[in-house]
C-alpha positions as CSV (number, residue, x, y, z in Angstrom):
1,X,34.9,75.7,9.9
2,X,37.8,74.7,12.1
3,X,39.9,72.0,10.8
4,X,40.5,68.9,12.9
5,X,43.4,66.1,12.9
6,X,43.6,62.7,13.7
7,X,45.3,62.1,16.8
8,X,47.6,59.0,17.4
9,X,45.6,56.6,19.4
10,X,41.9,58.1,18.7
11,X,38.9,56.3,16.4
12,X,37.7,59.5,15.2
13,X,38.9,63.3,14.5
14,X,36.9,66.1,16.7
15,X,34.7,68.1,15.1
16,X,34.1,71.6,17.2
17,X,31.2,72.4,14.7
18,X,29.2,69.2,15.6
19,X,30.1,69.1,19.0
20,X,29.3,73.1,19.5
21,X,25.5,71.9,17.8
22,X,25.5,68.7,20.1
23,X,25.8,71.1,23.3
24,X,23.9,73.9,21.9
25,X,26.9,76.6,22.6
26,X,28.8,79.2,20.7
27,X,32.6,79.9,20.7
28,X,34.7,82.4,23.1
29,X,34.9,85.4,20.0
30,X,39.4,85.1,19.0
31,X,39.6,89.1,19.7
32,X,38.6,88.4,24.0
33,X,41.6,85.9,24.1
34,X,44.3,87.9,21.4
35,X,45.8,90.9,23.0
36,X,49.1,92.8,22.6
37,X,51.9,92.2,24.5
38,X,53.0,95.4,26.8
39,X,56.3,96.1,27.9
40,X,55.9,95.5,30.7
41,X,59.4,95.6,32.0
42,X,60.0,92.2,33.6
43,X,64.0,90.4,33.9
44,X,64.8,87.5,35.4
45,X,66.7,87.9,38.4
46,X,64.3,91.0,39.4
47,X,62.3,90.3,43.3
48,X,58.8,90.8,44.4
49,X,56.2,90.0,46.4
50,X,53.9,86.9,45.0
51,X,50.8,85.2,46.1
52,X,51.3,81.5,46.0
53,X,48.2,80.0,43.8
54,X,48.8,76.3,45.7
55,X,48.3,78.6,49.1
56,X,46.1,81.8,47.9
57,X,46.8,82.7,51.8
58,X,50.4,83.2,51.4
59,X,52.5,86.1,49.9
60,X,55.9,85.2,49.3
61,X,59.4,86.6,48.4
62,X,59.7,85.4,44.8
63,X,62.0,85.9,41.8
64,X,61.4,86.0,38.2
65,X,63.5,83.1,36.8
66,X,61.6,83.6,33.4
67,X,60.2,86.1,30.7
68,X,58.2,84.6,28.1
69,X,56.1,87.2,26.4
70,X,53.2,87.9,28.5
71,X,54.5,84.8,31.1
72,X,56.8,85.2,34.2
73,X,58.3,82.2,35.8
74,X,58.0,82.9,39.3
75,X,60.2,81.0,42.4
76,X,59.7,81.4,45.9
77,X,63.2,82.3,47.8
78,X,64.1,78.9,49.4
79,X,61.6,76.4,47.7
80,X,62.6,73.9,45.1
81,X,62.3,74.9,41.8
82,X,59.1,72.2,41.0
83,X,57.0,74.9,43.4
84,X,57.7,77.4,40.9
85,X,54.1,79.3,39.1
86,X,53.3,80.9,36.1
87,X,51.8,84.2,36.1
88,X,50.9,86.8,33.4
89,X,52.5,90.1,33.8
90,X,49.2,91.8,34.3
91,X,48.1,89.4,37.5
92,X,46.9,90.5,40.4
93,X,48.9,88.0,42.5
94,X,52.1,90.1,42.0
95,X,52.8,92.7,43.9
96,X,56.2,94.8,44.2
97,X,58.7,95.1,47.2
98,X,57.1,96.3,50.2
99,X,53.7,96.1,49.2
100,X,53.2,93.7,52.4
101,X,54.6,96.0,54.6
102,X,53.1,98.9,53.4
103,X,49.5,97.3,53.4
104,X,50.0,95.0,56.9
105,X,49.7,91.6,55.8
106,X,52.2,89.2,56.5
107,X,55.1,88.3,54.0
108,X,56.3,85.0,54.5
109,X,60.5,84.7,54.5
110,X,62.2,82.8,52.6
111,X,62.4,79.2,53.9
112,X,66.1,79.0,55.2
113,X,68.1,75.8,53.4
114,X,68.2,72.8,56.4
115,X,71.8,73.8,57.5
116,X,70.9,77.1,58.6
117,X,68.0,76.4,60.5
118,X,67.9,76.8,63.5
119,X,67.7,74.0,65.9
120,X,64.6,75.3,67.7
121,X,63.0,78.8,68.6
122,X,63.9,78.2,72.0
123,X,67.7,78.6,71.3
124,X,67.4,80.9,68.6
125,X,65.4,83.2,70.7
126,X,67.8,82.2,74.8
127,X,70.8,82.6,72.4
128,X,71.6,79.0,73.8
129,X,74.7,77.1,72.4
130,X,75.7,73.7,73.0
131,X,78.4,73.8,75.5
132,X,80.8,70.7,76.6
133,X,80.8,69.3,79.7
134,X,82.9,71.4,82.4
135,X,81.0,74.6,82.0
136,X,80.5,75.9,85.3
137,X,77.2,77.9,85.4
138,X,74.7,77.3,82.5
139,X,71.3,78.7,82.0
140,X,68.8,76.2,80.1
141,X,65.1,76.9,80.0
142,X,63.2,73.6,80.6
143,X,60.1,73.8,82.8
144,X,60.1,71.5,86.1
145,X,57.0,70.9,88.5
146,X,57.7,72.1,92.4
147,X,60.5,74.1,91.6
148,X,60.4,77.0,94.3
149,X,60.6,80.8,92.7
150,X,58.4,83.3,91.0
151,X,57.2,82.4,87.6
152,X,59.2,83.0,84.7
153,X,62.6,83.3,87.4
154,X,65.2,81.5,85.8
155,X,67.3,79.5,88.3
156,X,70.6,78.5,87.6
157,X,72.4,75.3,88.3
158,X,75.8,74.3,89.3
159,X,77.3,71.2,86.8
160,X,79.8,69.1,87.0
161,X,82.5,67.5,84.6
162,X,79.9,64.5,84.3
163,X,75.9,64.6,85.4
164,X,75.3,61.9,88.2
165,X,74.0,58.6,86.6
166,X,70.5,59.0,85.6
167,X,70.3,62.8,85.8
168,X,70.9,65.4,83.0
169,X,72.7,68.7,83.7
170,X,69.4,71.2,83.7
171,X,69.0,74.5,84.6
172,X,64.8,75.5,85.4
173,X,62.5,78.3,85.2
174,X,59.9,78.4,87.4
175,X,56.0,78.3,86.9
């Protein structure tokens, strides 16, 4: 017989005898959920590649922040620490460095803190920086209806210190 407490709050103690008779079912045998502990080698501060369990989908870059026993703390590279998961050491959600690339699927980066971002694909991929007014020649790739060329010919415009009222300093590619 398994003994049973009074919990704060509660009329009555739980009985798992009477309520294993009530639903006509038996007990999980201890020696399925006790097993021994491997060494399994786990540190914190070690990478690897780990399935998110909010986004089964997803393989991240993680860390182990935490060994407890069986347990590892794991945190996704870039990701507050409340999107951290627990995972036993034996899971088949972890997978070592490389394992993505090895096998083809896609590992997601780490997400980039908000100051290195960058400000969109389209200048990260142009290699576009702000420039002040008074640059002579600039090159910006912003689509505009009728303009005459080939598609995908990037046409340069002249600028001046200051763009004419009403007007932005653009450069076009053609469609």
């Amino acid at each position: 017989m398994i003994t049973s407490f009074l919990v704060s709050g509660w009329e009555k103690c739980f009985d798992w005898d009477e309520y294993l008779i009530e639903t006509g079912t038996m007990t999980a045998p201890a020696s399925l959920l006790i097993r021994d502990i491997p060494y399994h080698g786990f540190e914190p501060g070690m990478k690897l590649e780990a399935v998110d369990l909010m986004e089964p989908r997803l393989i991240c870059v993680a860390t182990v922040t935490r060994v407890v026993n069986r347990l590892l703390r794991i945190h996704f590279d870039g990701w507050d620490d409340e999107y951290d998961q627990w995972v036993d050491c034996e899971s088949p959600d972890v997978y070592p460095v490389g394992w993505c690339e090895l096998t083809g699927y896609q590992l997601q980066m780490p997400v980039a803190p908000a100051s290195e971002k960058p400000v969109t694909k389209l200048m990260e991929t142009t290699k576009i920086k702000r420039m002040p007014y008074g640059k002579k020649k600039r090159k910006l790739l912003m689509a505009k209806r009728g303009t005459k060329g080939q598609p995908g010919e990037l046409l340069e415009s002249e600028e001046t210190e200051d763009p004419p009222e009403g007007e932005s300093k653009k450069g076009f590619i053609a469609f």
